[in-house]
C-alpha positions in Angstrom: 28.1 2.2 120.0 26.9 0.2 116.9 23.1 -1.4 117.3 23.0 -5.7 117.8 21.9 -5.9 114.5 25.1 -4.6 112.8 27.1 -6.3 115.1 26.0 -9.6 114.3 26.2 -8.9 110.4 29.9 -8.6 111.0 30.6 -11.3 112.7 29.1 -13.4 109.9 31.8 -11.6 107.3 34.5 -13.4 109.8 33.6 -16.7 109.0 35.7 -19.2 107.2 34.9 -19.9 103.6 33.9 -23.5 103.5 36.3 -26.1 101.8 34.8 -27.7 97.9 33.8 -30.9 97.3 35.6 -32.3 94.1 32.6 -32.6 92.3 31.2 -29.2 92.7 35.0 -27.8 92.3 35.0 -29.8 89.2 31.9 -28.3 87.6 33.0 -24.8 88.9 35.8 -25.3 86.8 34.0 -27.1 83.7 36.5 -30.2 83.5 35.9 -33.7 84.9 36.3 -34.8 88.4 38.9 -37.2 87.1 41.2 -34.0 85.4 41.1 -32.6 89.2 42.3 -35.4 91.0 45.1 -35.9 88.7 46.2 -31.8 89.4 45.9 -32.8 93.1 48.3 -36.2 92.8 50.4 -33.9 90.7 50.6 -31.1 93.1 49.3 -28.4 91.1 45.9 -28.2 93.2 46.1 -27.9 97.3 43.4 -30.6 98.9 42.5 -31.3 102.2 41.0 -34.6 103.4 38.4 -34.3 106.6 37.8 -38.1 107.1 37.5 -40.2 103.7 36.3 -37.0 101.7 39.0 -34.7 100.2 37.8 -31.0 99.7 39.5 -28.2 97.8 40.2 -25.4 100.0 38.1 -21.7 99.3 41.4 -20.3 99.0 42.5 -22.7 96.7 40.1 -22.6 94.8 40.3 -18.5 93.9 43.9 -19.5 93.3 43.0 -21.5 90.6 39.9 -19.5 89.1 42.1 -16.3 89.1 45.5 -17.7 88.2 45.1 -20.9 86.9 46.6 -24.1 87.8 
């Protein structure tokens, strides 16, 4: 049986990646927020919207850094 200690590390691998704001996603990606917001009204970027904020999700976001748009 594994110690507490390692148990609880691995349950903290588990967790969801959190979603990118389009600012930080924007300066991840080294082009302006405007340039990101016309990929996501073109469909070229995936975005979720939690309230009035829109977010990039992780998974869309290593999409894009690995593949590009």
């Amino acid at each position: 049986m594994k110690p507490a200690s390692d148990l609880s590390h691995e349950a903290e691998d588990h967790r969801p990646n959190p979603p990118w704001p389009i600012p930080e996603f924007a300066k991840f990606l080294r082009c302006s927020e405007r340039h990101v917001w016309r990929m996501i009204e073109g469909g070229k970027i995936r975005a979720i919207r939690i309230g009035r904020r829109v977010y990039i999700p992780h998974d869309e976001a290593v999409r894009v850094a690995s593949h590009g748009v």
